[in-house]
C-alpha positions as CSV (number, residue, x, y, z in Angstrom):
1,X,-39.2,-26.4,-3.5
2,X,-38.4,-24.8,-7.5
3,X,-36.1,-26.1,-9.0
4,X,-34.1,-23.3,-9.2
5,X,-33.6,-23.7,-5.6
6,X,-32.8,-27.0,-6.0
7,X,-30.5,-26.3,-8.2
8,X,-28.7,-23.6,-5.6
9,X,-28.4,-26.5,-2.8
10,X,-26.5,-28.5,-5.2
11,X,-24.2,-26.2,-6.1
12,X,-23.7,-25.1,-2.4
13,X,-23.5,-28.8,-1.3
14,X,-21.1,-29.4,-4.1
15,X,-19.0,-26.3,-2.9
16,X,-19.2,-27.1,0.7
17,X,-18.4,-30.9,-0.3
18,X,-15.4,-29.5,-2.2
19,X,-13.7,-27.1,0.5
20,X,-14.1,-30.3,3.1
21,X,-11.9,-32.1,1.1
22,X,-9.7,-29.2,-0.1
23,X,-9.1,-28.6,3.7
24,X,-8.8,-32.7,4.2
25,X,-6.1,-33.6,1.3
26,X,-4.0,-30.0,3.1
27,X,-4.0,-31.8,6.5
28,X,-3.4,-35.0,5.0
29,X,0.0,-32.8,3.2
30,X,0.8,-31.7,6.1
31,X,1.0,-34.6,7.9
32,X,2.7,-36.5,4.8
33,X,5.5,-34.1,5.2
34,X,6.5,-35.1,8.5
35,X,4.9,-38.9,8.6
36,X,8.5,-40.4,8.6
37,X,10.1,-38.1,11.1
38,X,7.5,-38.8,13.6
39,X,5.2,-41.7,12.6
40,X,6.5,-44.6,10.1
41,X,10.4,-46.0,10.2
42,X,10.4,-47.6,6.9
43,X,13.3,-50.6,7.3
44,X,14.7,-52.0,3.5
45,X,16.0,-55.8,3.6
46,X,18.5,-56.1,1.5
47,X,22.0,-57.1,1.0
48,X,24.0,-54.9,-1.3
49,X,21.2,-51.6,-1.7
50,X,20.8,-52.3,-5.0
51,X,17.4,-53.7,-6.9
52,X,15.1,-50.8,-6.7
53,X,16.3,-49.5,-3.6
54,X,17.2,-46.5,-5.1
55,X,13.6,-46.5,-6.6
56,X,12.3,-46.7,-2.8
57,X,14.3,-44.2,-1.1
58,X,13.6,-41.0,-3.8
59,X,10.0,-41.4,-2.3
60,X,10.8,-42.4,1.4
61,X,13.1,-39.9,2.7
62,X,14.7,-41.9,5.8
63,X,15.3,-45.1,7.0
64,X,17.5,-48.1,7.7
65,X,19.0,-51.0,5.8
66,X,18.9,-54.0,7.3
67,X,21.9,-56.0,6.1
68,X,23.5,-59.5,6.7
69,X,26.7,-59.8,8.7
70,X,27.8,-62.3,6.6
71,X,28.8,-60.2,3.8
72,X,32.3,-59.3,3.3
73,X,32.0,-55.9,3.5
74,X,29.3,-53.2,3.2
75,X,28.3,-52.4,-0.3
76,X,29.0,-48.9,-1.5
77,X,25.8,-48.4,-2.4
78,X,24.2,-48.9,0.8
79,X,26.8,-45.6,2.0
80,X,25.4,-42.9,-0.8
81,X,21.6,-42.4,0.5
82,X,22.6,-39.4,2.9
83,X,19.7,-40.1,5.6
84,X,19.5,-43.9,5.1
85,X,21.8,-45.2,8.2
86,X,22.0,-49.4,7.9
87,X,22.3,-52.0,10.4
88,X,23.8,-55.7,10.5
89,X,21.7,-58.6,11.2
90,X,24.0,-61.1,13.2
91,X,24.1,-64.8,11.7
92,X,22.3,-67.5,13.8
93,X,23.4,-70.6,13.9
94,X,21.8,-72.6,11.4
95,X,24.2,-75.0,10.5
96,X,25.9,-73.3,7.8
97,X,25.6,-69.9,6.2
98,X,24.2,-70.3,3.3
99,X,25.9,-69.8,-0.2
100,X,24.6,-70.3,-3.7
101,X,21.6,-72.1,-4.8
102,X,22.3,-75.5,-6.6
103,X,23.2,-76.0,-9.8
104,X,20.4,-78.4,-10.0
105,X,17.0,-77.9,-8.0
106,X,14.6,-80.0,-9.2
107,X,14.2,-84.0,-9.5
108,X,12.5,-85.4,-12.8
109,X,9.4,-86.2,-11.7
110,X,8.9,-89.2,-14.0
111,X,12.1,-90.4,-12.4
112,X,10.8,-89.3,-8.6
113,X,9.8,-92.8,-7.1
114,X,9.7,-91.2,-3.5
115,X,7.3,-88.2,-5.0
116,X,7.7,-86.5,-1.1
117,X,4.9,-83.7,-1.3
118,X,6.6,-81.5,1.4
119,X,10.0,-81.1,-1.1
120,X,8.0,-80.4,-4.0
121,X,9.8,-82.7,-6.2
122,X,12.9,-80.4,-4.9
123,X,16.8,-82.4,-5.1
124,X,18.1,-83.2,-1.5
125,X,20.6,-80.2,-2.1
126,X,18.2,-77.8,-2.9
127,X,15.9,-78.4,0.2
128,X,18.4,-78.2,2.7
129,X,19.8,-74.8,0.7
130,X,16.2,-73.9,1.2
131,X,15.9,-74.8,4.8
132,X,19.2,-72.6,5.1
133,X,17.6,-69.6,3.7
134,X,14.2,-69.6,5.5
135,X,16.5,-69.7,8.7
136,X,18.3,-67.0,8.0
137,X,15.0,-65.4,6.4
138,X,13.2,-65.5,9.5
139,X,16.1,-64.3,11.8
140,X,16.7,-61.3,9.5
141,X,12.7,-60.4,10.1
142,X,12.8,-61.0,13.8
143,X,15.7,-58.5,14.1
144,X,14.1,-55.8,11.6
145,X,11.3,-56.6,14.6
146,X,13.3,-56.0,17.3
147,X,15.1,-52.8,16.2
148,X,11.2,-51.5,15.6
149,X,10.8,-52.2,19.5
150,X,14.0,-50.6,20.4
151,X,13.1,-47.0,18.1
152,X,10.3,-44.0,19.0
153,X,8.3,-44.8,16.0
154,X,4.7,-45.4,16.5
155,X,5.2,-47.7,13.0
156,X,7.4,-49.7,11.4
157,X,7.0,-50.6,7.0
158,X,9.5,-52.8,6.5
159,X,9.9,-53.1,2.6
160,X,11.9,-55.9,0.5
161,X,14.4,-54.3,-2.2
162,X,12.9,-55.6,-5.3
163,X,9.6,-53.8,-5.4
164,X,7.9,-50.6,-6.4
165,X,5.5,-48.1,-6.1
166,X,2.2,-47.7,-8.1
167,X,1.8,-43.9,-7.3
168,X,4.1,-40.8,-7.6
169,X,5.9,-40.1,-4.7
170,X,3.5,-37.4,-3.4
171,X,0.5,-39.6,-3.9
172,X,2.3,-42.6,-2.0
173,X,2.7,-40.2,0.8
174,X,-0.5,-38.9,0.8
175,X,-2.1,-42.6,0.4
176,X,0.1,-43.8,3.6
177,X,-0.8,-41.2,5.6
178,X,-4.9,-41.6,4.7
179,X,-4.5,-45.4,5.1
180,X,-3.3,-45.4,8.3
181,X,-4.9,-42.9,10.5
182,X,-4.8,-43.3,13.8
183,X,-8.7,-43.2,14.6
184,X,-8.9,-46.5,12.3
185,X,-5.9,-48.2,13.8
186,X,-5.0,-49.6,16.8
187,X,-1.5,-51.6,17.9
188,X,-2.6,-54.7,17.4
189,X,-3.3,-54.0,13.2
190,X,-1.0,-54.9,10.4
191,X,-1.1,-53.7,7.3
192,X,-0.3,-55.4,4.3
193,X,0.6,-52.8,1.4
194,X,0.4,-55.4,-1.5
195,X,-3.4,-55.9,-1.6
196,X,-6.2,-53.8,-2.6
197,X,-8.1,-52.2,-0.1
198,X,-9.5,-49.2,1.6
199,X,-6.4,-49.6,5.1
200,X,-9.3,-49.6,7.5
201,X,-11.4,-52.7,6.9
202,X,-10.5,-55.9,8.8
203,X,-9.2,-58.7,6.0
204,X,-8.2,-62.2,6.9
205,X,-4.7,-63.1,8.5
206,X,-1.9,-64.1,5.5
207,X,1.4,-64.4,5.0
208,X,3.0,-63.8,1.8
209,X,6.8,-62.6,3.3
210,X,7.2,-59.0,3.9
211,X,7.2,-57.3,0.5
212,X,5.8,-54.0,2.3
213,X,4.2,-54.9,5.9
214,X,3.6,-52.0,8.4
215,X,3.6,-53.2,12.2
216,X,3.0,-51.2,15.5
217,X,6.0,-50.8,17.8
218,X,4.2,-52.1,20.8
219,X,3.2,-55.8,18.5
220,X,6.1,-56.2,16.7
221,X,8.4,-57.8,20.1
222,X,6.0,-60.5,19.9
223,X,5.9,-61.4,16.4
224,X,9.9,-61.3,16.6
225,X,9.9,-64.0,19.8
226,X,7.4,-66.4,17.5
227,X,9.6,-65.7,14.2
228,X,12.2,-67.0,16.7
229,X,11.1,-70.3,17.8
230,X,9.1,-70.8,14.4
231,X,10.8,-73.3,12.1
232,X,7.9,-73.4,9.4
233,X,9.3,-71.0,6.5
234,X,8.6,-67.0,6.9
235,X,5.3,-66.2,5.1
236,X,3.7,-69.0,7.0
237,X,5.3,-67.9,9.9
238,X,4.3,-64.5,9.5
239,X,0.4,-65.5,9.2
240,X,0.6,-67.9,11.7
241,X,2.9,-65.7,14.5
242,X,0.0,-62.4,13.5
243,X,-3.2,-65.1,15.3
244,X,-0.7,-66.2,18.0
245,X,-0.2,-62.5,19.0
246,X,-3.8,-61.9,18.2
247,X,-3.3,-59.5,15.7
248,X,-5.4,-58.1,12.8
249,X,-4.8,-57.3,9.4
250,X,-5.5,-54.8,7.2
251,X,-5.0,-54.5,3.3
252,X,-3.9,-51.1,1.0
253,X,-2.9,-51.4,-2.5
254,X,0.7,-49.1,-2.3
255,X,3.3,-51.2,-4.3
256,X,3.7,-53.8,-6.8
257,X,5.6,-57.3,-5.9
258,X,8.7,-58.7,-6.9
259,X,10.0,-57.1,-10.6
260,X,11.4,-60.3,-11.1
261,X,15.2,-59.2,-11.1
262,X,17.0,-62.1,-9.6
263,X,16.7,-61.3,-5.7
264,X,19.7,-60.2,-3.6
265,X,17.8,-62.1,-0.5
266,X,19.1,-65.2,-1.2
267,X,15.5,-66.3,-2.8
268,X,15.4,-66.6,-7.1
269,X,12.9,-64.0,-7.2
């Protein structure tokens, strides 16, 4: 073959290469536009919508905020997102409700003489505040769960208020929609948006709380009964609860952690 008709099958490779994923990244609008009235209900666990909820919802144009009941009252910001609707997560009884952190949280530990690995040099008050909050942690995730069951969603991404996006809002859409195709998934996946990775490859099973987890409808009753009778604290639930339901994971790289505003969850950041 010359090389001048070498040259022409590159050039038509490279066109034909080029229309495929024209026409691809048009489907993959397409379904973008829609992914959250049919696909994905994106849930926000906050307490007062603030953080970078606002951030969240310019991006994600519906969803619910899962609240606790404890609060006096709702926060006006929760009632100025005009298709956000928000929920209450009712209290369990976990001996108390929880209320401020302590003063004091940590035990000198040239002074520690007990040295306890499981408090982590923590003060007594601290790690029964702590034991407070993972309770009502875990019981706010189970519920977020169980109202996933209850909806017509085929997904749930439940999100934590203090994080944000690495893309524009387009390209977030566009990179949720590619990532979780429904030839590569199945019901027993979960994805975990924090990590880098391509959404379809098979990663091992972690916890790391919820900072932007996606769960199918039909998987997420059972994680919610095994947050219930868990008492270890949520991330470790959450990895453990995933192999107990034999679940798989997944990893996409969509949002950064924590912005290390003092959290609104109860935890320091």
């Amino acid at each position: 073959m010359k090389a001048k008709d070498l040259l022409v099958l590159a050039v038509a490779l490279t066109l034909m290469g080029g229309f495929i994923s024209w026409m691809s990244m048009e489907r993959f609008s397409e379904a973008s536009g829609n992914l959250f009235d049919r696909r994905i209900k994106t849930y926000i666990l906050t307490t007062s919508c603030e953080r970078r909820c606002d951030h969240l919802t310019r991006w994600i144009p519906q969803g619910t905020f899962m609240l606790d009941a404890d609060t006096a009252e709702v926060a006006p910001r929760c009632k100025t997102h005009s298709q956000w609707d928000y929920k209450t997560v009712p209290n369990i009884q976990v001996g108390r409700t929880p209320g401020p952190a302590p003063a004091k949280k940590y035990r000198s530990p040239e002074n520690d003489k007990l040295k306890d690995p499981d408090q982590k040099f923590r003060t007594p008050e601290f790690q029964d505040w702590m034991v407070q909050i993972e309770a009502k942690y875990r019981n706010k995730y189970a519920q977020t769960l169980r109202n996933c069951v209850e909806g017509t969603h085929e997904l749930c991404m439940l999100l934590e208020d203090d994080i944000v996006s690495i893309n524009k809002p387009d390209v977030n859409l566009f990179r949720l929609a590619a990532h979780t195709i429904p030839k590569y998934s199945g019901p027993e996946l979960l994805w975990d948006c924090t990590k880098r990775g391509n959404g379809w490859r098979s990663r091992r099973i972690d916890g790391n709380k919820c900072q932007c987890r996606i769960v199918h409808r039909d998987y997420a009753g059972c994680l919610a009964d095994y947050f219930d009778t868990s008492g270890a604290p949520a991330d470790i639930a959450l990895a453990s609860g995933k192999a107990y339901c034999n679940m798989k994971q997944k990893w996409f790289l969509r949002v950064q952690q924590h912005v290390g505003r003092k959290s609104s969850m109860g935890h320091d950041n």
